[in-house]
C-alpha positions as a printed NumPy array, in Angstrom:
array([[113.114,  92.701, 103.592],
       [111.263,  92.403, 106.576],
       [112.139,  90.828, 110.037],
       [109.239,  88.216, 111.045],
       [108.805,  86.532, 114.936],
       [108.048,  83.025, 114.927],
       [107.316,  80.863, 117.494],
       [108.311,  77.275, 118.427],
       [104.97 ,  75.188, 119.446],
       [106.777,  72.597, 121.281],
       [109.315,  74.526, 122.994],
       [107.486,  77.639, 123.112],
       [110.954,  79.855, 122.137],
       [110.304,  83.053, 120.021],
       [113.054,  84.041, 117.202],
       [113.271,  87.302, 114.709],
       [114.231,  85.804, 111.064],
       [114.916,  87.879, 108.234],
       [113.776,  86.583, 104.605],
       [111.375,  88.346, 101.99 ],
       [107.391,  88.242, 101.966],
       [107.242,  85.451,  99.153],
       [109.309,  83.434, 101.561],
       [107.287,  83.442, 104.484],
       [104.448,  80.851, 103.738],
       [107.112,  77.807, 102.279],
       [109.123,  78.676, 105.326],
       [106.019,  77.598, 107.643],
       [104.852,  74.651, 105.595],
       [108.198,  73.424, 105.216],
       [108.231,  74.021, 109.248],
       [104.727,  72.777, 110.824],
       [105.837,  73.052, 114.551],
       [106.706,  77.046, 113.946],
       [103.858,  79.903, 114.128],
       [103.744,  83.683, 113.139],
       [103.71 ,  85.708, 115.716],
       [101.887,  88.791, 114.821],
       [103.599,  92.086, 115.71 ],
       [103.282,  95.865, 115.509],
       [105.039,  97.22 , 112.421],
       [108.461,  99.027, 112.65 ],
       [108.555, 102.766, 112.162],
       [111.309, 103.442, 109.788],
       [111.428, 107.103, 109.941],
       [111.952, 109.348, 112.892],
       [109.172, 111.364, 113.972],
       [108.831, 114.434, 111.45 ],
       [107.464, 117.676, 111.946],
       [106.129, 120.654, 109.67 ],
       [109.328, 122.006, 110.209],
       [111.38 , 119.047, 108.705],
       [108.948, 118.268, 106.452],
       [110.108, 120.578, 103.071],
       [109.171, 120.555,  99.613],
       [111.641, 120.162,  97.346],
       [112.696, 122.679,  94.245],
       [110.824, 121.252,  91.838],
       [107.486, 120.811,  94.303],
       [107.72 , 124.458,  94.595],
       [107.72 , 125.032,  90.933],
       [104.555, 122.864,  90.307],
       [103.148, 124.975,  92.849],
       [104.134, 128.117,  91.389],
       [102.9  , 126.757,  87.866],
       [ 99.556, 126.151,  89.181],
       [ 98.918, 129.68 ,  91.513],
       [100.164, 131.55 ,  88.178],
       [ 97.165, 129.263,  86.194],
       [ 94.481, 129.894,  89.104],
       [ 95.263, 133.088,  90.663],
       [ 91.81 , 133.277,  92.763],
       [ 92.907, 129.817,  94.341],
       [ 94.077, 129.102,  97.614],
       [ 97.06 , 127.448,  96.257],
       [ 97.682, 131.071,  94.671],
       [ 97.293, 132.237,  97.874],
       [100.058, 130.589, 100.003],
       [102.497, 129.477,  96.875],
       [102.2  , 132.265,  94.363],
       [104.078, 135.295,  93.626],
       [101.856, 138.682,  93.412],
       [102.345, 141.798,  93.024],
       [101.447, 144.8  ,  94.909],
       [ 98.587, 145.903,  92.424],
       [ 97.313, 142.252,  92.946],
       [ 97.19 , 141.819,  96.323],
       [ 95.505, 145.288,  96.41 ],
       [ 92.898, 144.22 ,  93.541],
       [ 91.904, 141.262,  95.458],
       [ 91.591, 143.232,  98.992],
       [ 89.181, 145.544,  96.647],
       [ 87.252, 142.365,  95.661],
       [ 87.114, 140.995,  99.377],
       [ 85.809, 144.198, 100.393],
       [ 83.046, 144.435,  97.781],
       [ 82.069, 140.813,  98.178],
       [ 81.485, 141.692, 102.532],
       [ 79.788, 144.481, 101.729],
       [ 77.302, 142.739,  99.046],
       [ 76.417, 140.042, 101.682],
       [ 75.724, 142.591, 104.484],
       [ 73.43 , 144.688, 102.146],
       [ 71.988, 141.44 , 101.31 ],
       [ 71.33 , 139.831, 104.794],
       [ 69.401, 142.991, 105.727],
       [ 67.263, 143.22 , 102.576],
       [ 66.011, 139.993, 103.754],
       [ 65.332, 140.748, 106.653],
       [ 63.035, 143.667, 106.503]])
């Protein structure tokens, strides 16, 4: 449940009360001389970085799933397992594909 600031109009004191959303609104109605005092929202959660930040087993296995379905995606790329003859395949394929696009780029321009 959240914590909300009110303030008093006629005293102009400002108080923290803790109740749920839903309770809010009858709270102020109920109270006419009170106002919400709009705040910045609290931060739960320390400050993460990619280094905290880890998937979890069964993340990793979706992952896995998906890289052994698409083996040409990037997904493949960083979460799959491949094998030697694989990685060697696709380096063949990479090679062919920058060679293609030179010969290409100079047929057009001649």
């Amino acid at each position: 449940m959240p914590v909300y600031l009110f303030r008093d109009t006629k005293t102009e004191e400002t108080f923290d009360k803790f109740m749920g959303m839903d309770e809010k609104q009858p709270y102020l109605e109920a109270n006419p001389h009170l106002e919400s005092v709009i705040t910045a929202p609290n931060v739960v959660a320390g400050v993460a970085s990619s280094k905290t930040l880890r998937n979890d087993n069964g993340f990793k296995e979706v992952l896995s799933k998906i890289s052994e379905a698409h083996p040409t995606s990037a997904v493949a790329e960083k979460h799959g397992r491949r094998t030697t003859k694989q990685i060697k395949t696709q380096q063949v394929i990479e090679k062919h594909r920058k060679r293609n696009n030179e010969t290409s780029r100079t047929r057009l321009h001649k």
